[in-house]
C-alpha positions as CSV (number, residue, x, y, z in Angstrom):
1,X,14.3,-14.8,-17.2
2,X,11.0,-14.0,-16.4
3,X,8.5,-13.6,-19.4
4,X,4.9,-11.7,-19.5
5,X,2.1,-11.4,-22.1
6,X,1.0,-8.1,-20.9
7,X,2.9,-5.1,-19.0
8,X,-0.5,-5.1,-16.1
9,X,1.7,-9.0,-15.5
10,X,4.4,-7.5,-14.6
11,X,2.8,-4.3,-12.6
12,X,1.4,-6.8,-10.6
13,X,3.7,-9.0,-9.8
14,X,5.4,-5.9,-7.9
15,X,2.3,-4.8,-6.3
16,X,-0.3,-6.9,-6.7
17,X,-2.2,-8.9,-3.6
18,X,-4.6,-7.2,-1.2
19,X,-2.4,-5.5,1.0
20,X,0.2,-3.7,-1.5
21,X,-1.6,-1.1,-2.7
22,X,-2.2,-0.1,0.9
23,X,1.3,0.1,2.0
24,X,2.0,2.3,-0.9
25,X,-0.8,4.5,-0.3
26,X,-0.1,5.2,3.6
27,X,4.2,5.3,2.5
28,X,3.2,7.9,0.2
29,X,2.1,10.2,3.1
30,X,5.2,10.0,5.1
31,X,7.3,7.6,6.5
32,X,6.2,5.2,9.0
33,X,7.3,2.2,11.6
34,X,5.7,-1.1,11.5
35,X,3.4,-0.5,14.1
36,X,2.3,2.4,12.5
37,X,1.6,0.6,9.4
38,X,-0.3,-2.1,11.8
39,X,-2.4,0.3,12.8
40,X,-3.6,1.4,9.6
41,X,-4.4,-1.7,8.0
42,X,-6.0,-3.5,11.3
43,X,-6.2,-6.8,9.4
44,X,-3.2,-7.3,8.1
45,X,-1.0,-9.5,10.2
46,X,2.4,-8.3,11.6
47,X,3.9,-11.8,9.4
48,X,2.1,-10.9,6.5
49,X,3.2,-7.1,6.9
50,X,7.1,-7.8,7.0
51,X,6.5,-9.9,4.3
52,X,5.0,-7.5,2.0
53,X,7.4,-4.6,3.3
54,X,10.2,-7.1,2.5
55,X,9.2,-7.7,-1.1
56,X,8.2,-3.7,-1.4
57,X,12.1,-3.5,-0.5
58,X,13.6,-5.9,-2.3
59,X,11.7,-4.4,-5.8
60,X,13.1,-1.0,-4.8
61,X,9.6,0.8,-3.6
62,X,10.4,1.4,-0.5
63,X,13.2,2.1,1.8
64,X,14.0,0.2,5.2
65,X,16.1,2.5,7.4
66,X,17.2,0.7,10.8
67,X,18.5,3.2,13.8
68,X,21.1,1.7,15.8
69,X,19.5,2.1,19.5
70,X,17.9,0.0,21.7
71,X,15.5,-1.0,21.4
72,X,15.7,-1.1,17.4
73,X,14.1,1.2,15.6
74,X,13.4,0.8,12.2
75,X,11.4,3.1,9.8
76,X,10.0,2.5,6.3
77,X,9.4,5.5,3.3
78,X,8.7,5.5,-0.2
79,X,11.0,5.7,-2.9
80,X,10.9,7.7,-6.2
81,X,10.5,4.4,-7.9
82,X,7.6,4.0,-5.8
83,X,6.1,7.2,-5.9
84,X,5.8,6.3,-9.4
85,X,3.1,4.0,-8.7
86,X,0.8,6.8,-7.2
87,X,-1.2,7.7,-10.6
88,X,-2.0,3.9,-10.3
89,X,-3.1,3.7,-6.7
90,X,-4.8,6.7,-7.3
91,X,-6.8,5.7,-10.3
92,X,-7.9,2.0,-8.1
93,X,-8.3,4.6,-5.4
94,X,-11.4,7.2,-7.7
95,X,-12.6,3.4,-9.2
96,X,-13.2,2.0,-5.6
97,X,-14.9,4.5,-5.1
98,X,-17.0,4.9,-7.8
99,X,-18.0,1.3,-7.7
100,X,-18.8,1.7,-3.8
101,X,-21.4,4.5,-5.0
102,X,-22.3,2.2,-7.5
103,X,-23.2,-1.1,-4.8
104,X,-25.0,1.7,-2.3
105,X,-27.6,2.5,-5.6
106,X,-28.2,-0.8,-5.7
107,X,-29.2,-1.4,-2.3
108,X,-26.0,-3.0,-0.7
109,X,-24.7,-1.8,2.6
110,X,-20.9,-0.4,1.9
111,X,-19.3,2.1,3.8
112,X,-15.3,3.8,2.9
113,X,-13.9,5.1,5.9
114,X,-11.2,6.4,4.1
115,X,-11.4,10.2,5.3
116,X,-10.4,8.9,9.1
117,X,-6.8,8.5,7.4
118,X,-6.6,11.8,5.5
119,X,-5.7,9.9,1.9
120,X,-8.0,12.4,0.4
121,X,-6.5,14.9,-2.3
C-alpha cells in the first residue's frame, strides 16, 4: 500500500522526472512513434524513452498500439486519463516561461525554442 503526505506525492510519482512532462505534452498533440518522440526531445535516450513510455503505459496515460507488419510498427497516444494532466503541464508550461522572462531581466542568457514544435495555444 503505498502512503503519501501530500496529493503533489502522488502526482508525481506518475509524472514526475525531467522527461514526463515532455512526453505528455508532444502525446497531447497527436499520436506519435518512438522515433518521433526521439526527435522531439533530442536528449533523451532511446533506453530512457521506452522506459518512461513504459511507465506512462503501465499508469494508464498513454496507449501503446503495436501493428502486426514487418517491420513492427508501434505507435503511442494519449489517453483520457492523461489528457487530464494537461491543465498541469500547461500551468509548468506559462510558469517556465514566466521564469525564463524572469532569468533574461536579470541578465542570463535563456532561450525557449518552443514555437519550432507548435505547443503554443
Amino acid at each position: 500500500m503505498k502512503v503519501y503526505n501530500l496529493g503533489v506525492e502522488a502526482t508525481l510519482d506518475i509524472m514526475g522526472g525531467k522527461w514526463k512532462p515532455l512526453i505528455i505534452c508532444f502525446l497531447a498533440q497527436g499520436t506519435k512513434r518512438t522515433g518521433e518522440l526521439q526527435r522531439c526531445i533530442p536528449k533523451i535516450s532511446q533506453k530512457v524513452l521506452v522506459q518512461q513510455l513504459r511507465e506512462l503505459e503501465k499508469d494508464g496515460i498513454i496507449n501503446r498500439t503495436v501493428y502486426n507488419e514487418l517491420p513492427p510498427k508501434v505507435e503511442y497516444s494519449i489517453t483520457a486519463y492523461g489528457l487530464s494532466l494537461n491543465a498541469i503541464v500547461d500551468t509548468m508550461c506559462q510558469w517556465g516561461k514566466e521564469n525564463i522572462a524572469l532569468r533574461n531581466s536579470q541578465g542570463e542568457s535563456v532561450t525557449l525554442i518552443e514555437k519550432s514544435y507548435n505547443l503554443q495555444k
